[in-house]
N, C-alpha and C positions, 0 to 999 in steps of 0.2 A: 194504938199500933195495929189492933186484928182488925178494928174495921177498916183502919186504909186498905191493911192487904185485901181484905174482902171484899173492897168495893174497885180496887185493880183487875180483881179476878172477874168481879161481877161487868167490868166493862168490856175484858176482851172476852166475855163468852155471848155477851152482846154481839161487839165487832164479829167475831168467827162466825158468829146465826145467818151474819147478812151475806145475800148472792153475791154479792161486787167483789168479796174479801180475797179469795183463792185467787182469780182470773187479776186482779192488781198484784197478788204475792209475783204470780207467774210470771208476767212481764215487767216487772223490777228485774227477778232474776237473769232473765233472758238479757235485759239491757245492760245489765252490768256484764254478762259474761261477751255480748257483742264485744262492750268496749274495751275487753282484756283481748279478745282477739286483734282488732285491729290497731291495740297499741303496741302489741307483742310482731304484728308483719311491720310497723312502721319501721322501730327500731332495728329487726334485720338487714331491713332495705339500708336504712342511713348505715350499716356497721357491715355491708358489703361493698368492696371499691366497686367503683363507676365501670363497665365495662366499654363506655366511649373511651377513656381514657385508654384504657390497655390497645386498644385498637392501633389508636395515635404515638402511642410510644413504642409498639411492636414496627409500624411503619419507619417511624422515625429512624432506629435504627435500621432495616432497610436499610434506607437513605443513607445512612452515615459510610461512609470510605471507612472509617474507624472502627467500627464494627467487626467483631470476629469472624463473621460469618461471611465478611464480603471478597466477594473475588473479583479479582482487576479482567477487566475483557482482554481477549488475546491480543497481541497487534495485528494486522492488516498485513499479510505478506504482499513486498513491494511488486508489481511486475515484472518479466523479463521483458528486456528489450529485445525489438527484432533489429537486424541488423542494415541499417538502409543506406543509398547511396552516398558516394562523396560529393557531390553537390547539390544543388538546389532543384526537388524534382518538377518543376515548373521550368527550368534551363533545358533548350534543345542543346541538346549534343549527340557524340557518334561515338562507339569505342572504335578505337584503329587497330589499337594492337591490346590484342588477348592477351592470356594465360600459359603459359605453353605447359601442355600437355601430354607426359610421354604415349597414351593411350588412346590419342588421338587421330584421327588420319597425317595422312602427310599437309594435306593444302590448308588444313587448320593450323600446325605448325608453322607452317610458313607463314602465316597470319599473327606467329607470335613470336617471330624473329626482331632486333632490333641492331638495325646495321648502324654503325660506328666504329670510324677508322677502320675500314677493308676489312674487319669482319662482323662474324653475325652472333649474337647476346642472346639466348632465352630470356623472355621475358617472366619475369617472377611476381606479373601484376597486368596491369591492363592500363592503357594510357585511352585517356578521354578528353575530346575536342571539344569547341563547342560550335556548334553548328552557326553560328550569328557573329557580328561584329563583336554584341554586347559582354562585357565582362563577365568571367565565369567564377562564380564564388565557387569554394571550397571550403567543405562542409565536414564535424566530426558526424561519424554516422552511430558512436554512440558516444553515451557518455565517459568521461575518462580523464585523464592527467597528461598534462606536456611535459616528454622527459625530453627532451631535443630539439634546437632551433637553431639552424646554421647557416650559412649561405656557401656553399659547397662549388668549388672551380667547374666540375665536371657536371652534376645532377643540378646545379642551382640553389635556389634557397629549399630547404625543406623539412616538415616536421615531422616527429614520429609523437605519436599519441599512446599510452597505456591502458588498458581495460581490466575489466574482471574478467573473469575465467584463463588466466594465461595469457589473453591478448594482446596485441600491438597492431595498430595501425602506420604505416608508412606513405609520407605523400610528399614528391618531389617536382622538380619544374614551377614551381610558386612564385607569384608576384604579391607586394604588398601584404605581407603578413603582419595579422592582427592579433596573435598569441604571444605570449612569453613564455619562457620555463619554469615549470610546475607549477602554471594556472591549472586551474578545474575547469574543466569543457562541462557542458551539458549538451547532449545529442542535437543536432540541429544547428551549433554555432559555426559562426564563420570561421575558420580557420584564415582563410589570405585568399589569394583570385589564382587562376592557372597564368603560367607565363611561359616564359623558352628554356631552354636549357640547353648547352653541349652535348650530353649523349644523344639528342632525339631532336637533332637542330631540326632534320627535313618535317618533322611533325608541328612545326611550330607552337602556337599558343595550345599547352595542353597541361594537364597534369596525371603523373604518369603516381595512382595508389597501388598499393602492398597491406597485404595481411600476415601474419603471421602468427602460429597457434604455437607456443613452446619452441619458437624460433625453425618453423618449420612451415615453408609458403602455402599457403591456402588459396584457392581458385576464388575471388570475388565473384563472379558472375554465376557463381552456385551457392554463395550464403545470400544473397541479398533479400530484402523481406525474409529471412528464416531465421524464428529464434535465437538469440547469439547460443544457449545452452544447445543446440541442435549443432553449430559448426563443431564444438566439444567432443561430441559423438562420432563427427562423419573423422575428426583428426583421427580419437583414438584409434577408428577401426581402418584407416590408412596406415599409418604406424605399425598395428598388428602384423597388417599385412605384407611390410615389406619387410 
């Protein structure tokens, strides 16, 4: 048993004598402590999530309508309509008779009389010809609802149209009407063609429109192209006024 150990002993004091012994200790050491380093980031890396992923599911929801954090976009306020003529503006025509207007001159007044049976009628509108043979459509000038559709002994056929802000449009003298009551108009549609009527026999083929704001007449030939929300305005501050 002493001489093995003795001869154990006597081999590594051999091994340790020789130059190569230390510099092979060293890098064993060195190579094993590498390989605990990079098996010690391996394992980090596999036992940390993916940060592509968090990317794609942070998006995702984004995306989702579902999501708590999503907000609906506003809606789109619709525009105001302006307010444009009663018929087709491609159609010549003529207005004959105005608006009649207390603040007017006199010969514009006279211009907005309407004689029938030996006497003379302020006109509460403006009656419009048309200048040619060809049929004259008549037109909603906005959009709105048909509450009225008559054929009337004296005025003829004619329709009254309802709007927003208060409004109503009135249109008499009519031939061939192509509305019913309480269809929805969209601005631009035909309503029916100008024709005759009794009150305004010497005017022939015309149609004689009316506005009115809170059943109170309004000058067409001062809203036309003008925001309908602007006739609003110019009503209240007539009203005021009187």
């Amino acid at each position: 048993m002493n001489e093995e150990q003795n001869t154990i002993r006597s081999k590594w004091k051999r091994l340790i004598r020789k130059k190569a012994f230390f510099p092979a200790v060293y890098l064993s050491v060195a190579a094993l402590l590498l390989t605990g380093v990079v098996w010690y980031q391996t394992m980090n890396r596999l036992s940390a999530p993916a940060p592509e992923m968090e990317f794609f599911e942070e998006n995702e929801s984004r995306m989702d309508p579902s999501a708590e954090f999503y907000e609906p976009s506003e809606p789109v306020s619709q525009s105001v309509e302006e307010f444009k003529w009663p018929v087709l503006e491609e159609a010549e025509t003529e207005v004959v008779t105005h608006f009649y207007d207390f603040d007017t001159d006199e010969s514009e007044q006279v211009d907005a009389l309407i004689f029938y049976n030996n006497k003379y009628y302020q006109s509460q509108g403006i009656s419009i010809v048309p200048s040619t043979d060809e049929p004259l459509a008549v037109v909603a000038p906005l959009s709105g609802e048909v509450i009225d559709v008559k054929d009337d002994p004296l005025l003829g056929q004619t329709i009254v149209l309802e709007h927003d802000h208060d409004l109503k449009t009135y249109y008499t003298s009519l031939s061939d009407v192509e509305v019913e009551l309480d269809q929805t108009v969209e601005q631009g549609t035909v309503l029916a063609h100008a024709g005759t009527n009794e009150f305004a026999k010497d005017q022939g083929v015309h149609v004689q429109f009316e506005i009115r704001k809170n059943n109170v007449p309004v000058n067409p030939e001062m809203v036309f192209n003008a925001p309908v929300t602007a006739i609003q305005t110019d009503v209240t501050e007539t009203e005021d006024e009187s």
